[in-house]
C-alpha positions as CSV (number, residue, x, y, z in Angstrom):
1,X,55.5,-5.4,3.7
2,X,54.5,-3.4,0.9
3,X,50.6,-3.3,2.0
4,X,51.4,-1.4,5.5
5,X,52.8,1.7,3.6
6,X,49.9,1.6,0.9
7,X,47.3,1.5,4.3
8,X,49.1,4.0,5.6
9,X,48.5,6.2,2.8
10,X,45.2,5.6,2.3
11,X,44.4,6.2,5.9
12,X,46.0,9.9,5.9
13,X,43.6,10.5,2.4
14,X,41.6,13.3,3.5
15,X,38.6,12.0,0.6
16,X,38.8,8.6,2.6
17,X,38.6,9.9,5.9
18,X,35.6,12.2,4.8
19,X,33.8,9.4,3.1
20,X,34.2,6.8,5.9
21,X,32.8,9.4,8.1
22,X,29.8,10.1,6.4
23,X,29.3,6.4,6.0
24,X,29.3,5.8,9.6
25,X,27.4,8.7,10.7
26,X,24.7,7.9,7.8
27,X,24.6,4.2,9.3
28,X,24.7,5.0,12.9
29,X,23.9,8.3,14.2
30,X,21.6,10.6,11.7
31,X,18.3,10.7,12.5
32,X,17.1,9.3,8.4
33,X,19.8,6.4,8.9
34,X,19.4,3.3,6.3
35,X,18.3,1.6,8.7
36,X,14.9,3.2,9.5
37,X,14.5,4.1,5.7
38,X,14.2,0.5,5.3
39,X,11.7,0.0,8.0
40,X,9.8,2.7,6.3
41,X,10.2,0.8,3.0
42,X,8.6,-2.2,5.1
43,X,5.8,-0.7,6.0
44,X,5.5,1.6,2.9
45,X,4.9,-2.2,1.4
46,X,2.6,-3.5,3.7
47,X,0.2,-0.3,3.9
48,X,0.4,-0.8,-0.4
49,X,-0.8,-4.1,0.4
50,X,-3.3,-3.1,3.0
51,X,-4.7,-0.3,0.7
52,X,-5.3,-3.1,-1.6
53,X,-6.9,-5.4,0.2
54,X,-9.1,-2.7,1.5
55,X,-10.0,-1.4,-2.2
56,X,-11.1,-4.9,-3.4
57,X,-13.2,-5.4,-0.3
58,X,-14.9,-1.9,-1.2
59,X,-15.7,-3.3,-4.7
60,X,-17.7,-6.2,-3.1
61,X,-19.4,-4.2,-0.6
62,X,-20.7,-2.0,-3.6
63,X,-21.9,-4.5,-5.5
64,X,-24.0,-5.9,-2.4
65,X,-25.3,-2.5,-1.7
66,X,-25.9,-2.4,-5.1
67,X,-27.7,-5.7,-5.3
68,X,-30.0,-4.6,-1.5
69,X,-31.2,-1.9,-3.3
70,X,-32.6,-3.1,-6.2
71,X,-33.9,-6.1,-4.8
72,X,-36.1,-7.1,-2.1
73,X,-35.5,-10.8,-2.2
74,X,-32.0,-10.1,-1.8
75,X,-32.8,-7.9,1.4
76,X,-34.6,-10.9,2.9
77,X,-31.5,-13.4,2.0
78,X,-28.8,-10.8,3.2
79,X,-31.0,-10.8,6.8
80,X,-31.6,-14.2,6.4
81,X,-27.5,-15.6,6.1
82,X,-26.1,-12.7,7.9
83,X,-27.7,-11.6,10.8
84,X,-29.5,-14.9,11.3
85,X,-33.5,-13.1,11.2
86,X,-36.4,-15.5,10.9
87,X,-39.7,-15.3,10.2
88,X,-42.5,-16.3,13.0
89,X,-43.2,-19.4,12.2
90,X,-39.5,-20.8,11.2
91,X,-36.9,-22.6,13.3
92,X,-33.6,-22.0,12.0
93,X,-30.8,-24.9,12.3
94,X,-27.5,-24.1,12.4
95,X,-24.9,-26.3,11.0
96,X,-21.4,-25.8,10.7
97,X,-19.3,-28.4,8.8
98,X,-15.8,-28.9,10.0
């Protein structure tokens, strides 16, 4: 029986009524509630992760243009694997293992 009075007293505590207010209008109703700061966090992370993936696939596409332009053996392979070129007299044979 002692709890209910101890409730009761707490409840009329004007510093407990403010701060449960501001709790539930920060969760529910304010436009920067929690939860959309941690859906921003989310994809914060994943554009991190995409900005990195992205950076490292720079690098290598460097280092090929690199390599095309100081080589003209390496223009004929590049033509050769990627787009498949040929010259007049070749067949090419594709094989793809499974």
């Amino acid at each position: 029986m002692s709890l209910l009075p101890k409730t009761y007293k707490l409840l009329k505590n004007k510093y407990f009524i403010s701060i449960f207010i501001f709790l539930v209008w920060m969760t529910f109703f304010d436009t920067k509630d929690w939860r959309l700061i941690g859906e921003r966090l989310n994809k914060l992370n994943d554009l991190e992760k995409s900005e990195k993936q992205l950076s490292d696939q720079i690098i290598v596409t460097k280092q090929e243009l690199m390599l095309l332009k100081s080589n003209a053996q390496s223009v004929e392979q590049y033509a050769r694997e990627k787009y498949l070129m040929k010259k007049d007299n070749e067949d090419i044979f594709l094989v793809k293992t499974p």
